[in-house]
C-alpha positions as semicolon CSV with decimal commas, in nm:
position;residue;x (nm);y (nm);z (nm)
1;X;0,714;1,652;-0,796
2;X;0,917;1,878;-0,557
3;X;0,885;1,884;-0,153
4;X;0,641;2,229;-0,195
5;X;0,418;2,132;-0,424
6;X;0,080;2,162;-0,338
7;X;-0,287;2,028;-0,495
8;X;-0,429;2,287;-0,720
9;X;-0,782;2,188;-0,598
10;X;-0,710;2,157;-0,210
11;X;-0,396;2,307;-0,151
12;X;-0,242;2,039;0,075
13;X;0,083;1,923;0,003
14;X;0,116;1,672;-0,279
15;X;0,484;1,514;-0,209
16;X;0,406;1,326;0,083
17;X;0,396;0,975;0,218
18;X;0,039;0,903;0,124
19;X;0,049;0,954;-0,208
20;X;0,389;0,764;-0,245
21;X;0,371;0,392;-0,405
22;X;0,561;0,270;-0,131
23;X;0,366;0,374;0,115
24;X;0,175;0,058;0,283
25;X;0,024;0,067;0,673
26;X;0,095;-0,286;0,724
27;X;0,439;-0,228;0,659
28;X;0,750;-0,087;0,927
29;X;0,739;0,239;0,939
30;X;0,434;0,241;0,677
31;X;0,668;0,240;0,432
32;X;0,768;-0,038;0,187
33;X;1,109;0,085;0,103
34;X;1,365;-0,042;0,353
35;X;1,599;0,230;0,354
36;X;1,387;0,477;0,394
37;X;1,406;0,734;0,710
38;X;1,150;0,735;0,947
39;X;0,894;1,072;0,883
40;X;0,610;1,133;1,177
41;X;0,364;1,296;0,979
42;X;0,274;1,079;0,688
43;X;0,046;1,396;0,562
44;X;0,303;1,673;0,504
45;X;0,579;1,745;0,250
46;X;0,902;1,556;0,376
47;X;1,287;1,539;0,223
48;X;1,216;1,149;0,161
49;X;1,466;1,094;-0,149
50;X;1,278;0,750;-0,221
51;X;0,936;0,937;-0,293
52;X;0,761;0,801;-0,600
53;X;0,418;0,877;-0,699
54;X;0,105;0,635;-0,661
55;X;-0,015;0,789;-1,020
56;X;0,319;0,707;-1,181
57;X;0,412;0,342;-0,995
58;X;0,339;0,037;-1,235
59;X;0,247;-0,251;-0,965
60;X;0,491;-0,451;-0,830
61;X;0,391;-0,780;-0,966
62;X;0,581;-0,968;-0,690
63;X;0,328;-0,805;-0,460
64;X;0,074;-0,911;-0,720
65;X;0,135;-1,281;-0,705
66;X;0,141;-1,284;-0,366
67;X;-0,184;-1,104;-0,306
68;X;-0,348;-1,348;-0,533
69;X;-0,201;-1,670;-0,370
70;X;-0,338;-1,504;-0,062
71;X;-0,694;-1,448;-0,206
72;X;-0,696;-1,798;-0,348
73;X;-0,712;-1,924;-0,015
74;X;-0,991;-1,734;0,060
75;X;-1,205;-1,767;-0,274
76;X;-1,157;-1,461;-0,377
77;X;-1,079;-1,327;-0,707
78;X;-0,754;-1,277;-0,830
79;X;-0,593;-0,932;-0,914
80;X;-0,497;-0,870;-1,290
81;X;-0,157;-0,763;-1,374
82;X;-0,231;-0,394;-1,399
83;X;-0,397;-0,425;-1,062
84;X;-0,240;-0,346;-0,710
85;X;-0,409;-0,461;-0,369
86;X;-0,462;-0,093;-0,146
87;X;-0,229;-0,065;0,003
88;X;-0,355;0,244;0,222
89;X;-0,566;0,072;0,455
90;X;-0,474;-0,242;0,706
91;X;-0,596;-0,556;0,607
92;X;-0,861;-0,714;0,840
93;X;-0,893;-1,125;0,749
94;X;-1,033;-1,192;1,090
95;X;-1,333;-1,325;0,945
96;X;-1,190;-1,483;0,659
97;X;-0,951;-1,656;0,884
98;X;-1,231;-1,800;1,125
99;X;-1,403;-1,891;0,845
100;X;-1,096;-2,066;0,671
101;X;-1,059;-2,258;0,965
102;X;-1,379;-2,404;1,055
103;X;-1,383;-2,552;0,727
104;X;-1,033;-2,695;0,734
105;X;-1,195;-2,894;1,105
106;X;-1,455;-3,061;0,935
């Protein structure tokens, strides 16, 4: 997928941040890879040489594991191995949390 390539249906660009597996707003930078450069506008073609495609990424099963240790804590179910947690939108445990710890005072 080159730097100009666009969406056949919509026309926006299609090499860009938000469509990249590495991609992650909880992350620096909203990015996952470390050596990435910084890009401003997460929703246009960039020059980003670590650019790989959400549709083509296998899940990072490290990333897996963790996700599920996390979830355990919670009650929730655990992700399969062909699953991946979003990653496009920040996570929000507030409740969770409160909940988590009025249980752990009685």
């Amino acid at each position: 997928m080159g730097r100009g390539d666009v969406c056949p249906k919509c026309g926006n660009d299609s090499r860009v941040c938000k469509n990249c597996r590495f991609f992650d707003l909880n992350s620096y930078r909203s990015c996952r890879e470390e050596q990435s450069e910084w890009v401003k506008e997460k929703d246009r073609g960039n020059f980003c040489g670590f650019f790989e495609s959400k549709e083509s990424a296998a899940p990072d099963p490290t990333l897996t594991a963790a996700r599920n240790k996390l979830d355990s804590l919670f009650g929730k179910k655990p992700l399969s191995q062909n699953e991946e947690a979003p990653a496009s939108q920040p996570l929000d445990l507030s409740d969770e949390l409160a909940e988590f710890l009025k249980k752990r005072q009685k």
